[in-house]
N, C-alpha and C positions, 0 to 999 in steps of 0.2 A: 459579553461572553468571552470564553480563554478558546484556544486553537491548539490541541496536540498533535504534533507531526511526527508519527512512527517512524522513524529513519534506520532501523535498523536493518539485515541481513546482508545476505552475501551479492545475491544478484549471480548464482552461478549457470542461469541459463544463456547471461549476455557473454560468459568467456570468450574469445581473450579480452575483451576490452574492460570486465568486470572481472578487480581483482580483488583480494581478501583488504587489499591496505587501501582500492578506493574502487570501493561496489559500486553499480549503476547509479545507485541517487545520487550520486556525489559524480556523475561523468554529463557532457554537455551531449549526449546520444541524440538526443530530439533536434539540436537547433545549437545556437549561439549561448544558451544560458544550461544552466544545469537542471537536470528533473526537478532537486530538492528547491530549487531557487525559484523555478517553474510554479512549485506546489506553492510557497509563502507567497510570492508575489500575488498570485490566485485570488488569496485569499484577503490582501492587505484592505479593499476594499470594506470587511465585515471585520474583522478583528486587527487591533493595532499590534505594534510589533512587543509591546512589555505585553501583553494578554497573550501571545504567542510563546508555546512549551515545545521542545524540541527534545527528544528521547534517544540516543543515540549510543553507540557502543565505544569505550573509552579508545581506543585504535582510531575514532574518525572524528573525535569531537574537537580538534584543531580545527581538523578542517572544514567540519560543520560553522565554528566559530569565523574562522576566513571567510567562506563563501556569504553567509548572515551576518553582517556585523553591526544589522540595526538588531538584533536580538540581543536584549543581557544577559552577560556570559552565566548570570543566577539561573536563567531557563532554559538553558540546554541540561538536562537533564540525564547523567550517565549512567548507565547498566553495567556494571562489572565484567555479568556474563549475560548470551540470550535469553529470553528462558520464555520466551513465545509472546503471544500480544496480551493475555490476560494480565503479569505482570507488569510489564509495561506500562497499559493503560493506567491500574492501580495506584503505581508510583505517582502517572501524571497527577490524579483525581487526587492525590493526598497534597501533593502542591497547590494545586488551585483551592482546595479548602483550606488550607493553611494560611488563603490570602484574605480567599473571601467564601462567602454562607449563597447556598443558591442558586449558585453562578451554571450556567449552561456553559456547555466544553464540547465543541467539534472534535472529532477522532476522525485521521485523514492519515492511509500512507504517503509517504516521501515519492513515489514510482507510478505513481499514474500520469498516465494522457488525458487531459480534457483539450477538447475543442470546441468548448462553445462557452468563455468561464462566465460570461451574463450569467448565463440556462441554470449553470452550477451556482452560482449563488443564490440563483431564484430560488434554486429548490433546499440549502444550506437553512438559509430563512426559513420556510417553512418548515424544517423539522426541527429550530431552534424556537420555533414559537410552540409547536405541538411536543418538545421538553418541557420548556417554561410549565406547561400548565399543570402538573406534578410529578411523579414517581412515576415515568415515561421511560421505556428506550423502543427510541427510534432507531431506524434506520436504514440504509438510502440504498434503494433497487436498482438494477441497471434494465429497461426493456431490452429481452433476449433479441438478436438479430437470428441465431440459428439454434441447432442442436449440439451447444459446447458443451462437455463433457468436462474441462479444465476448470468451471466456476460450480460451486455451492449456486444452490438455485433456493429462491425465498416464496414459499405459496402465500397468495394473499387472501386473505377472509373480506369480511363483511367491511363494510367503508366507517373509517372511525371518526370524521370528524368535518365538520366544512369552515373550518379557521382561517383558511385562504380558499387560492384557484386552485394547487394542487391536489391531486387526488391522493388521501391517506389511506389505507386500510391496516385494521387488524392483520397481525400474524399467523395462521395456520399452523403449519409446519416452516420447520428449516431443514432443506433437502442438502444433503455434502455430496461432493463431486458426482456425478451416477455416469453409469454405462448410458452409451448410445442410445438405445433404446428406450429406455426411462429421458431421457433428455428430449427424444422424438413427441414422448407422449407428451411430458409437460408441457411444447411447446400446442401441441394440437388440442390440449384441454384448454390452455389459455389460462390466466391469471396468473401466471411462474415471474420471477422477475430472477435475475442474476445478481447474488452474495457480492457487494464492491467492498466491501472488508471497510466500509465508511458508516460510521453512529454521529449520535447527536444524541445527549445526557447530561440531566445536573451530576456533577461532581459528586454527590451523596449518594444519590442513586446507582449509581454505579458501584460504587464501595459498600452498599446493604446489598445489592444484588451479591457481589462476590463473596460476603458476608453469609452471606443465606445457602448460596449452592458451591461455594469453594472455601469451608473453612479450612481448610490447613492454609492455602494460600492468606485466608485472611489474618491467619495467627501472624505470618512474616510481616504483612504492611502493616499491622497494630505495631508492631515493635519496632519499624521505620519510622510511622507515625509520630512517636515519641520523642521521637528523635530531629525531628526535620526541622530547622532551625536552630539548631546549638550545636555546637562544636563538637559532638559527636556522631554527627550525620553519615560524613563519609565513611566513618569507622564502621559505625552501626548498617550501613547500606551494603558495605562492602565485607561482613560477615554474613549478611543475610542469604542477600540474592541469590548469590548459586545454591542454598538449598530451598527456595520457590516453588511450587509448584508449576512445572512447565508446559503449558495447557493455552490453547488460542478463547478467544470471549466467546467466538461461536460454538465449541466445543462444552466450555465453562459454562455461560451465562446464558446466552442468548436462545440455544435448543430447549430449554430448562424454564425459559422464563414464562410469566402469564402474559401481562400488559406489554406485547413487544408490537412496535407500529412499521411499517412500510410505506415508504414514498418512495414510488415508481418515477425516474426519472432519464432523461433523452439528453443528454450533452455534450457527445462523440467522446463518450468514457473509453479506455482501454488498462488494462491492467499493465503492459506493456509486459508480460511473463517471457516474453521468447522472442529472437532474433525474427522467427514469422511474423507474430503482432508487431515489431516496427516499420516492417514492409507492407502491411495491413494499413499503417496507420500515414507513409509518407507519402509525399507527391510522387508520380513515377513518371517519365519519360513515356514516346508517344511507341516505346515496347514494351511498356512495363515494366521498367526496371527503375529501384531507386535505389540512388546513389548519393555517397556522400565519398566525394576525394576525385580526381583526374579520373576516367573512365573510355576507354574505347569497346563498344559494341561492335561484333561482325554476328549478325543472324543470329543477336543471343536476347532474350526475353525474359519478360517478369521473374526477375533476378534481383536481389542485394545485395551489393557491393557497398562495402564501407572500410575503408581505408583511405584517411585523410591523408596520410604520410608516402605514398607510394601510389603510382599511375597502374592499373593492372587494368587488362586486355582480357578478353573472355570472345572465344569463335565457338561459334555453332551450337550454343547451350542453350538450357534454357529450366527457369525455377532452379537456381542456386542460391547460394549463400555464402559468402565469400567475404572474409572479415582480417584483415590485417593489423597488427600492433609494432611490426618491428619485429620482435621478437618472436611472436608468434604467428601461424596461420590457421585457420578456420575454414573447410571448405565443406559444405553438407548441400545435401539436398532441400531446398524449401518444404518442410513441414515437417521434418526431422528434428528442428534448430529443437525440443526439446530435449532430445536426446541427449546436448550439448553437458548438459548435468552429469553424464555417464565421464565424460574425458576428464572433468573435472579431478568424479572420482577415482579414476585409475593415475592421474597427475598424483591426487596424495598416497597411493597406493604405494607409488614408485617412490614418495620422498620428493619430487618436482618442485620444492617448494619457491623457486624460481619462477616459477611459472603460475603458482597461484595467487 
């Protein structure tokens, strides 16, 4: 099977440390390695690195190419401009058929946390074995921990298949983001699982879905299509794309479709959306607090601190956040870090672009 790695966006909830010229996936935020480098190594196990597609936006695909450089530089795969994941994925599915007839193709962003990547492949597997068996989209649940309000939530129907140990079911509905309360219920009706923005699809499938319920979109990758291997590729890619239709698969395809499956899966997922889910997700000290850089605590608690480059001190607080670059500071309250998105946009308001 082929592996596509969404690599695109900005990451402007990680500000300052995510910037326009190197977004989160491309920053070592988690650890020693980088997210993006995170995500392929994850996966080397199940798919090798020529069967590995990488989607990226031309501003970062150097340094996509630096960071992987067991990938051939033919599969990094560039986007002119964004134009959401429905495109994206499209473009991938026209390359992997253009190799080969059949083939099953993982759909993975660049930006998550797994901790457990056994668990993750176990369940990779079985939603590559319940593709294989036809005109399939799968794909892959997260079991809700609480009433998040930040994820698409996936209802699950009737049990569709006993191919493996995991548990498959039919689609229901596909729930987008809801109020508190709607998130409270689905948790207490039970069978909800959490949208990880992760599929499992033959490469055809994918491309008659979008065919079926996105034709405009599908007129642009017909005319890609054409094109993908001759010397007028880039040409042709780079008239096209920005007029795409700019539309995500769950929006496009997936709300829309009949035969859509779910595999509910346990693997210390995180989406990693905000400076709070990294503190969610790191070791912390015996106050709570995790940090990355030189730190002295005086009577300050379940706090993040991350400034590799600079020793900062913090009395008598407690639940901040607190992020240095150098250049910039960051200082909010723990569970605001969404908000982070707002300075952003007043940064290009002002012209800042120094600072983006």
């Amino acid at each position: 099977m082929f592996a596509v790695i969404m690599a695109g966006g900005k990451g402007t909830r990680f500000w300052p440390r995510s910037r326009e010229r190197m977004p989160k996936h491309l920053l070592d935020i988690l650890g020693e390695r980088t997210i993006l480098r995170e995500t392929v190594d994850r996966i080397r196990p199940l798919v090798p690195a020529d069967r590995t597609l990488v989607v990226t936006g031309r501003s970062h695909a150097a340094e996509v190419i630096r960071q992987l450089p067991e990938i051939p530089p033919a599969n990094i795969l560039i986007e002119p401009v964004g134009r959401n994941t429905a495109p994206c994925i499209g473009l991938a599915a026209l390359h992997i058929l253009s190799r080969a007839r059949d083939e099953v193709m993982l759909v993975l962003p660049s930006d998550h946390r797994i901790g457990d990547d056994a668990a993750f492949r176990r369940i990779l597997k079985a939603a590559a074995a319940e593709a294989a068996q036809g005109d399939r989209l799968v794909t892959i649940g997260i079991r809700p921990t609480g009433p998040e309000t930040g994820y698409g939530y996936i209802e699950q129907g009737a049990p569709a298949s006993t191919l493996g140990s995991e548990g498959v079911y039919r689609v229901r509905s596909i729930r987008e983001k809801p109020p508190r309360e709607a998130a409270e219920r689905y948790l207490a009706q039970g069978g909800f699982s959490w949208n990880s923005g992760m599929f499992v699809w033959k490469a055809a499938t994918i491309l008659a879905a979008i065919e079926r319920f996105l034709p405009d979109l599908n007129r642009g990758l017909t005319r890609i299509r054409e094109a993908i291997g001759t010397e007028r590729e880039e040409a042709v890619v780079a008239e096209t794309y920005a007029g795409l239709q700019a539309i995500s698969i769950d929006y496009g395809v997936m709300e829309k479709a009949g035969d859509v499956l779910v595999i509910p899966g346990e693997f210390g997922w995180s989406d990693l959306g905000s400076w709070d889910a990294l503190w969610e997700v790191s070791p912390k000290d015996a106050d709570g607090n995790a940090v990355r850089g030189e730190f002295i605590g005086v009577d300050t608690a379940d706090s993040l601190v991350h400034s590799p480059g600079k020793a900062v001190a913090l009395i008598g607080v407690r639940d901040l956040i607190v992020v240095d670059t150098g250049d910039a500071l960051l200082v909010c309250r723990r569970g605001r870090s969404q908000d982070v998105r707002r300075v952003v946009e007043e940064l290009e308001r002002r012209g800042r672009k120094e600072y983006l």
